[in-house]
Structures are given as C-alpha cells and as structure tokens.
N, C-alpha and C positions, 0 to 999 in steps of 0.2 A: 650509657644508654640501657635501657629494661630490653630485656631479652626479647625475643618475637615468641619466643615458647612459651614464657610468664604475663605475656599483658593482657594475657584475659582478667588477670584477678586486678589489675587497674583500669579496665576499659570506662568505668561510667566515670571515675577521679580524673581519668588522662582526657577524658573527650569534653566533661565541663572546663578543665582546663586551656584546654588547648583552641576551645570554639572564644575559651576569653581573653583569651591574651589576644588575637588579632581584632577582636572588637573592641577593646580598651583602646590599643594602640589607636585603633581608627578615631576614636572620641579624643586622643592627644593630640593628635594631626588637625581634627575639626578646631577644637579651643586653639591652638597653637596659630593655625590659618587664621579664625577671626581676630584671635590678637595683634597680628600681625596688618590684619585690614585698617582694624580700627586706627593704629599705631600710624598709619598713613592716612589716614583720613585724617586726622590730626595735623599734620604737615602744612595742608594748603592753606587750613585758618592761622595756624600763627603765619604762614610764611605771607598771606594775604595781611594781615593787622600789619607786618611790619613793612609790606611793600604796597600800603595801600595808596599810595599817590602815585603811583609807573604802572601799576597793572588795571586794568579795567575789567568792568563783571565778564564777559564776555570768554576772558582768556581762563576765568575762575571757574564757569558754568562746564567747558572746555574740559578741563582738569577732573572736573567732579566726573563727567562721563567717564574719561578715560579709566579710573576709577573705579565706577561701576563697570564696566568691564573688565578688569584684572580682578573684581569679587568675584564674579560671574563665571570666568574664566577659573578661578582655584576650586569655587566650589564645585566645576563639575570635576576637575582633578580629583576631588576628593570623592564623587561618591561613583567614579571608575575605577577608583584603589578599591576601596570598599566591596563592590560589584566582582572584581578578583580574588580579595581576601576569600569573600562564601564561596566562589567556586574553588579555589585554592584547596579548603577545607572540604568542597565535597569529594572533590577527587584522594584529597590522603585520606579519608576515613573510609573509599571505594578499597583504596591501594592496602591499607592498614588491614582492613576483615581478610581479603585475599592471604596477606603476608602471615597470618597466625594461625591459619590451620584449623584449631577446634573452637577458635573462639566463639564463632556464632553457635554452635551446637553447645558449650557451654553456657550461655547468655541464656540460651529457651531455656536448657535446665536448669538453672538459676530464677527465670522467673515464675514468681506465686501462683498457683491454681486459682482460677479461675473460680471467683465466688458466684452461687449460683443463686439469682433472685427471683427468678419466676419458675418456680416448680420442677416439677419432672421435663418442661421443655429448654429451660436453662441445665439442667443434668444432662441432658440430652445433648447442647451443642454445645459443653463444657470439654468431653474428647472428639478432638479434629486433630488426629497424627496427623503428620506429614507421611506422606507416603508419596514412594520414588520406585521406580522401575529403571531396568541396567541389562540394555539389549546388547549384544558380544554374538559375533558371528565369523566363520574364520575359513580360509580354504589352504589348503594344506600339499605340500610333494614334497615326496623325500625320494632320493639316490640309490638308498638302499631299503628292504621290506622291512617298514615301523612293528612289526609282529615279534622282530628279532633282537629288539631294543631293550638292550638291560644295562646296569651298571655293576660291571665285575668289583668284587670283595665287597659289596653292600645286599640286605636286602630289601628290594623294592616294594615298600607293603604301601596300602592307603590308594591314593589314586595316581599315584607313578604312574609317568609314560609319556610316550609322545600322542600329540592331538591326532584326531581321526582325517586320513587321510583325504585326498577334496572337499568339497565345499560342508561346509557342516555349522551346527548351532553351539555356540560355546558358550559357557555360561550365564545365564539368566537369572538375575539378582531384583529379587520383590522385596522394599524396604519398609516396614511401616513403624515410626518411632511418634513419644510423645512424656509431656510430664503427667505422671499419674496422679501427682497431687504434691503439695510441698516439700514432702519425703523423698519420691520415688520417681527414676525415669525407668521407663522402658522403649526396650526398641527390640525387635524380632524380624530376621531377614531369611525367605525361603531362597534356596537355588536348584534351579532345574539346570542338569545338565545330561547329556549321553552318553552311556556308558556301554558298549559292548553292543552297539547296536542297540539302545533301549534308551528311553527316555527316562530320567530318575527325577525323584525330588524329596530334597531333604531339608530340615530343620538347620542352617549353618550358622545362625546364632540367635539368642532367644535369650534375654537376661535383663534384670533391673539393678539399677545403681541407685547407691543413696546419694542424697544432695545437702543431707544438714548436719555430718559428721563434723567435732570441731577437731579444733588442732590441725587441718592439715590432712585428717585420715580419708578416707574414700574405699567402698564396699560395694564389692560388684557380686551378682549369685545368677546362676542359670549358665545357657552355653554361650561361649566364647571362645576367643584367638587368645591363647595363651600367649605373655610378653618373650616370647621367645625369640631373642634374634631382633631383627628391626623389620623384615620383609612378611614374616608370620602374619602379623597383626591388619596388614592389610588385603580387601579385598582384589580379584584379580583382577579388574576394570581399573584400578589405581596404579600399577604395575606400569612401569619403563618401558617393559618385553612384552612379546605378548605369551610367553612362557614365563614359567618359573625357572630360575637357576639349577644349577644339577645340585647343590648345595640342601635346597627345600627336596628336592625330589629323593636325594639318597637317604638323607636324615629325619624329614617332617613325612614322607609318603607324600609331596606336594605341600600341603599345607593342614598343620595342626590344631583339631578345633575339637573341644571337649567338655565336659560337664563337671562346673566348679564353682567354689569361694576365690575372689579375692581381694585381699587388704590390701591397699598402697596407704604411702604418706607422702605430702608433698611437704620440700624442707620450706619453711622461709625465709629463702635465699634471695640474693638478688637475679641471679643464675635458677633455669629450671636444674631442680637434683630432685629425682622419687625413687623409693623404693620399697618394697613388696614381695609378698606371697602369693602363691598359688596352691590350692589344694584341689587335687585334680581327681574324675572319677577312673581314668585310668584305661578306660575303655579304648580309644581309638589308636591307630598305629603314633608312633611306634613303645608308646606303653605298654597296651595293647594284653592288657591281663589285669588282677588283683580289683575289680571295681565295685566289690563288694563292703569294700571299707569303709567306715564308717570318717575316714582321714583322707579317702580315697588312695587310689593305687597308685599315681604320680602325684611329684611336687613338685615346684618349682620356684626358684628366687630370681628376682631382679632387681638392676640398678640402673638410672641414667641421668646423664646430665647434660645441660647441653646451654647454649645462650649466640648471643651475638659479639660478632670482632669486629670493631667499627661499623660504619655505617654503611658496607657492602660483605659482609660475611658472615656465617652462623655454623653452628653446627651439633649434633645430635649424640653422642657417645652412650651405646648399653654394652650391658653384662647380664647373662641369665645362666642359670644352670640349674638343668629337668634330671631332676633321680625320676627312674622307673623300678617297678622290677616285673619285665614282659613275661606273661606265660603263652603258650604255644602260639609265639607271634610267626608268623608266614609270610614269606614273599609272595608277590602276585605275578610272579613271570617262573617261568619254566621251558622249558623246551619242547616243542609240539608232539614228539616222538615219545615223551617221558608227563605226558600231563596228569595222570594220575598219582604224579607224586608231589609229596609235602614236605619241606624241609623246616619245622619250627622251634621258635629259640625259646628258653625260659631260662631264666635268670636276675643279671643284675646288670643296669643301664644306666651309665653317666654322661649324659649331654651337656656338656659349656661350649656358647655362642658368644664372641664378640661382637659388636659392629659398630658404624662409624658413616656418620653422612655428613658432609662438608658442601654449605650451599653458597655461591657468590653469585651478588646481583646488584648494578650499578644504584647508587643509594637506597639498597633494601624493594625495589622496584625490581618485579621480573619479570612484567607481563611484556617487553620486549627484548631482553636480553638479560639469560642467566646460565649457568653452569652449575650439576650436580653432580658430586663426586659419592659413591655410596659403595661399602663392601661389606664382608661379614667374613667371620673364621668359626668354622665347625669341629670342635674333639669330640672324639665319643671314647667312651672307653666299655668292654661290656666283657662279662665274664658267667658263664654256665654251660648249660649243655642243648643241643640242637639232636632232635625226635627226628627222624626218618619214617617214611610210612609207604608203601604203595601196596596194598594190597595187603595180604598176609605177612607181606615182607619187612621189618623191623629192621631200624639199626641206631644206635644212641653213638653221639660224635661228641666227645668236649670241646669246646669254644672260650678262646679267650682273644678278644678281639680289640686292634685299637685302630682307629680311623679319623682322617680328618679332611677338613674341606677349605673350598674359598672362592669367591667371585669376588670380582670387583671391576662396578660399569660406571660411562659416565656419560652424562646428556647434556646437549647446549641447546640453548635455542635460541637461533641465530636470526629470527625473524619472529613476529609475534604470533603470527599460527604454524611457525616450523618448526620440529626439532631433530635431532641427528644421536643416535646413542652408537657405544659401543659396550662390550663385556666380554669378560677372559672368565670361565668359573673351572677347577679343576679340581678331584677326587685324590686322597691316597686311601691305602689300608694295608693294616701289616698284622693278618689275621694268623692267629695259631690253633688250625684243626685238625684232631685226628678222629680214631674210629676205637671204639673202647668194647663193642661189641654189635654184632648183627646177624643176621638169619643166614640160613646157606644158603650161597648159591650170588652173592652180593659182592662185588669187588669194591675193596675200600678204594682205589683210585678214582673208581669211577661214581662212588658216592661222594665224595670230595671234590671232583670235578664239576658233578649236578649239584651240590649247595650254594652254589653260586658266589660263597663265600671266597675262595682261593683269589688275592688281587693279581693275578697274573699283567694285569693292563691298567694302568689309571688311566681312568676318565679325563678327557677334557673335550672342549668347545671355545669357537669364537663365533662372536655374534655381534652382524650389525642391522641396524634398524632405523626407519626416519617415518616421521609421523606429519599428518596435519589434522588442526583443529579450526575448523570452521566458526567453532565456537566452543565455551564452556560445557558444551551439552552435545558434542558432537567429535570424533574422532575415529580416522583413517590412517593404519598403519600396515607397511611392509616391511619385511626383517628375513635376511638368509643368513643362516649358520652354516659352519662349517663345525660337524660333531665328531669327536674321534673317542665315544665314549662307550663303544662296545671291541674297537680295534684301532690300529691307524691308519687304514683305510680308513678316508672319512665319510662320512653321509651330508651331502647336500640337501640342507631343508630351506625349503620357499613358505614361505607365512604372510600369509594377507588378511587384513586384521579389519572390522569396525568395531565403536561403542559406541552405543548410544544412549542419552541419560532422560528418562522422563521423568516429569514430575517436580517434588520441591525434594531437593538432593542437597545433604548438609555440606557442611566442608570437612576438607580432607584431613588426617594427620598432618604435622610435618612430613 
C-alpha cells in the first residue's frame, strides 16, 4: 500500500486509475450480461425447431416475454451497480484528500500559473489567494495566582506562560497563501494575540517555496516553523490541547519561529523519508543572539519517516537537532519583589528532539472512529556563562547545564464530532551553577536562587480534555489540568476553548 504521507506525488496516476478500473469492470459486467441474454434467446428457437409439433405459438410468444423481462430486469441490475460504483468513488476520493494532509495544498502548488489573455484585467484576476481567518477565544481559572508560574531549572523566554486568566481572546490567525507563478508559492500568516494586557500583532510566517526543483530537493526562504520536533511546526488552532505542552514552553519559549533558508529532499521511496537544513537568523528565543550572520546565528537538521502498516495504521517518526549559540538570552518571569532583575545566558546551545506519532483508523477512515498516539523527547545541553544585572549591581555565574523533557498524549474519537484526549508531559534538569564574581553587597545563594536556574522541583502535569466539532470549520473544547510545575502542590486549571475557521482553509499536516 503507498503511504498516505507520499500519495500526493501519485494523486492524478492513482485517481485515473482507480476511476478505471471500476468503469471497465462495469463494461465486463455489461458485455458479459448481454452475452449471456443473447445465449438465451437462443434456447427457445432451437428448443422450438425441435419441438415444433407439441408446442404451439402461443406458449413461444409466452417465453419471449418472460424474456424480455429478465433483460429488463439485469439491465437495471446493472446500471444500479454502476450508480454505486461513482458514488463508491466519490466518497473514497472525499475520504482519500482528508487522509493525506497536505495533499490539496500540494496539488495548487503544483498547478500552472495562470496565463493571462486579456491584458492588465486578466493580470489582475490571475492573483486570488486563498485567504482564511482562525478565531480562538478562551476563558481561563486556575487554583493558584498564574503571575507565580515558572518552570524551575529552565528559562522561560519567548511567550511562556500560562493563558490570561477569564474570559479572553487567544490567538487570531489571518492566512493569505497563493502560487506566484510556476516557480514560487507563497503564503504569509499575521497573528494578533494579548500580551500583558495589550493587543499585539506580528508577522508569524511569511515565506515563499519553490515548486520546480528536481531530484526531490525543495527550498523554502522567509519566516517560518522551524522542523523542530513534530508539535513546532504547527499552528496552535491545530493543536489536541488547547495549550502547549510544558516541553514547547521550557525549550521552544512556546513555539519556535524565525527567519531562514531551507533545503529539504524528499527520498524516492516507497515510504515518506526527508531530510534537511536549516539556516536560521538566530534572532528569537531561545537562540536568541548571533543574527547578524551571514550563515545565521542558529542551525538546524532534520529527519523523518514515516508511511502506513496495513490498512488501519500509520505513522510519523522525526529527528531534529538546533545548534545555537545564545547571547544575553533572558527569562521572562522573575519575582515581583526582584523585577528589575536580568539573569542572561551566552554561550553554547544543543537541542535534539525526538518524536513519534502513531495514527490507527478502521480502513484508513477516521472521520468516525480513530486513535492518535503522539509524543516527543527534549535534551538540551548548554554550556557558558549567565550576566547578572539589577542596577549598578553585577555578578557573572558559570553555567553548564543539561536538561530534558517529554509528553506524551493521546486522542480518540469515539463518535464523529467527539473526541476525548489525555497527556502526561514532565521537565528534568541537572544544572551546574556557581558565582565566579559579583558586586558587594550580593549573596551568591541568593543569586542562584533568583536564576531560576537551580532544579530544585521537576515539573510536571496531567491533562485532560474532550472536544466537539460541529463541523470542519467549527470547534468547542474543555480541558482541566492538574499542574505541579512550580511545586507539588498542584494548580487546578479550567480551560474552555473555541475555534473557529473562516474562509478557504488548506489541509492540515499529518
């Protein structure tokens, strides 16, 4: 069986195929049925020539009816097989787009620009993106004050945190994509979202790919979700949870997105296998320095593979690993008492992600019944020295740090607009900091206490969740955690979730 990850590069081979074989079939059935009429109609004259002195016309004229009605009678048989066959087929090629993910979004990019014959007004409605709007809105309580939420031995940069407490706007995703012309797609997505009491809006990806590279290669440039991980790459409207795992949040700052090249190749295989580059500007957490480079200040490799196991099973396997090297990268949580202080790292920064998604669905069909099993593993290793600052006050700490992570959740849907998730995601870290010099008047314990750095408590959380979809274009979800990622005392969080999709909205990854 072709993978469901690879049958976009067979879609036009596989669908003239597949629309022929059951119309052929139907034309064997047809000829095979008349032969078979004719073959009887034959019957009655010889059996008439040889019994023509016992039987009279009467019992012959008889027979011919009967006859004509078993024609009568096959042929509708046959153009009610028929009438099944196309809808057979319209249903698997509904089922077939659903099951593969990018395939339609590869198809547009795939097809020709549009030649333009009448002037500046056919230039004119030569570009018609698609454009999609992704309303997200969310009301929030937690057990304990969300102000006080960190994750001990990691620091929290980027947009870490937990969601604003009551009712509030989460983020809002304006998509507008399209082929630029036989070479080049692009597609650029703003997101408004609130940050600290304020409404923001930024640029969260903006990039063109090529479309006529051979061999296999493919070339992406502008901003983007670097292949980091499996959960990076997607937007948070596509998301299980209606958070991010503590995984993204201690490692990515939430979620990773920065300005770059990159090369992939896809093998070919009979199996999806790709792998690639990243050449990254380096700018955002937690690279978060060097982006002046002409190489940029992070890199990053990837691998993955992934295909189907019979005809209810599939699955997704990557490998990535992000060199940085951070200069005065900072947490964004501190203590209320202590806010005018900065504790930031420079140095050297090793990220390898695992991950691993395992999807079963009774014959490749999930729109009524399926299970996804998904996790990931986070090592960092990072090694330099962390700047102290409040004020006049100085103090230089070495740091050599090693940490690691992991979630792993899983979703059924046990009806066609229901589903039910669960997730375990939990922190270690086993940092080594001292204090190599600082201003008077400064206690090394209690700079070492405020870097936030010391893992005194790993993190962790459970979390469940159940959703309904009213439709493709609509989604209602609640989810309460239990958090024990600032102590073990836990924090009770209540999450009530919608999305809603306007517009022409592509398909999803796997």
């Amino acid at each position: 069986m072709k993978s469901s990850l690879l049958r976009y590069r067979h879609i036009s081979r596989n669908r003239k195929t597949e629309q022929g074989k059951p119309a052929h079939a139907a034309r064997h059935a047809r000829h095979a049925g008349l032969a078979m009429v004719v073959a009887i109609l034959h019957i009655p004259a010889a059996w008439s020539a040889e019994q023509s002195g016992a039987e009279g016309s009467g019992e012959i004229a008889e027979l011919r009816r009967a006859l004509a009605d078993m024609r009568q009678q096959y042929e509708a048989r046959i153009n009610a097989l028929e009438a099944r066959i196309r809808r057979a087929e319209i249903s698997a090629a509904s089922a077939e787009t659903k099951a593969t993910g990018n395939e339609a979004r590869i198809e547009a990019r795939a097809a020709p620009a549009p030649v333009p014959t009448a002037g500046i007004q056919s230039r004119a409605n030569a570009f018609n993106p698609a454009i999609s709007l992704i309303l997200q809105g969310t009301g929030a309580s937690y057990s304990r004050n969300p102000e006080h939420w960190r994750l001990p031995g990691f620091q929290s940069g980027g947009e870490a945190g937990l969601k604003s407490e009551g009712l509030s706007l989460d983020e809002t995703e304006l998509t507008a994509s399209a082929n630029v012309d036989n070479w080049f797609y692009g597609q650029v997505t703003l997101g408004l979202h609130e940050h600290a009491g304020e409404t923001e809006v930024h640029v969260e990806e903006a990039f063109l790919e090529n479309l006529s590279l051979p061999g296999g290669f493919g070339l992406k440039a502008g901003r983007f979700f670097p292949e980091i991980g499996y959960l990076n790459t997607s937007h948070s409207h596509t998301w299980d949870f209606a958070d991010v795992s503590l995984t993204g949040q201690a490692f990515l700052g939430r979620q990773y997105h920065d300005d770059g090249l990159r090369l992939s190749w896809l093998a070919p295989t009979e199996n999806y296998l790709e792998f690639g580059v990243e050449v990254l500007r380096g700018e955002k957490f937690p690279a978060s320095g060097n982006s002046d480079r002409l190489l940029g200040g992070a890199q990053n490799w990837f691998a993955r593979v992934g295909g189907d196991i019979g005809a209810n099973h599939s699955f997704l396997a990557g490998l990535s690993h992000l060199r940085a090297e951070p200069e005065k990268r900072s947490s964004g949580h501190t203590h209320e008492d202590h806010a005018g202080e900065t504790f930031a790292f420079s140095g050297d920064s090793d990220l390898t992600v695992a991950s691993l998604v395992w999807k079963w669905a009774p014959g490749g069909n999930a729109a009524n019944r399926s299970l996804t099993l998904q996790g990931e593993y986070f090592h960092r290793d990072e090694e330099g020295n962390v700047d102290f600052e409040n004020g006049a006050s100085t103090a230089l700490l070495p740091y050599d740090g090693a940490q690691q992570g992991a979630y792993l959740q899983g979703v059924y849907r046990f009806l066609p607009n229901w589903r039910a998730g669960i997730r375990h995601d939990r922190l270690w870290s086993d940092n080594d900091l001292g204090v190599a010099r600082k201003s008077a008047g400064l206690d090394n314990n209690e700079l070492l206490e405020e870097s936030g750095l010391l893992g005194r408590h790993d993190p962790y959380r459970w979390t469940l969740m159940s959703d309904y979809s009213n439709s493709e274009f609509s989604r209602l979800r609640f989810q309460y955690a239990k958090d024990y990622s600032v102590s073990d005392d836990g924090d009770d969080q209540f999450l009530i979730q919608y999305i809603m999709s306007l517009g022409s909205h592509g398909a999803h990854s796997y």
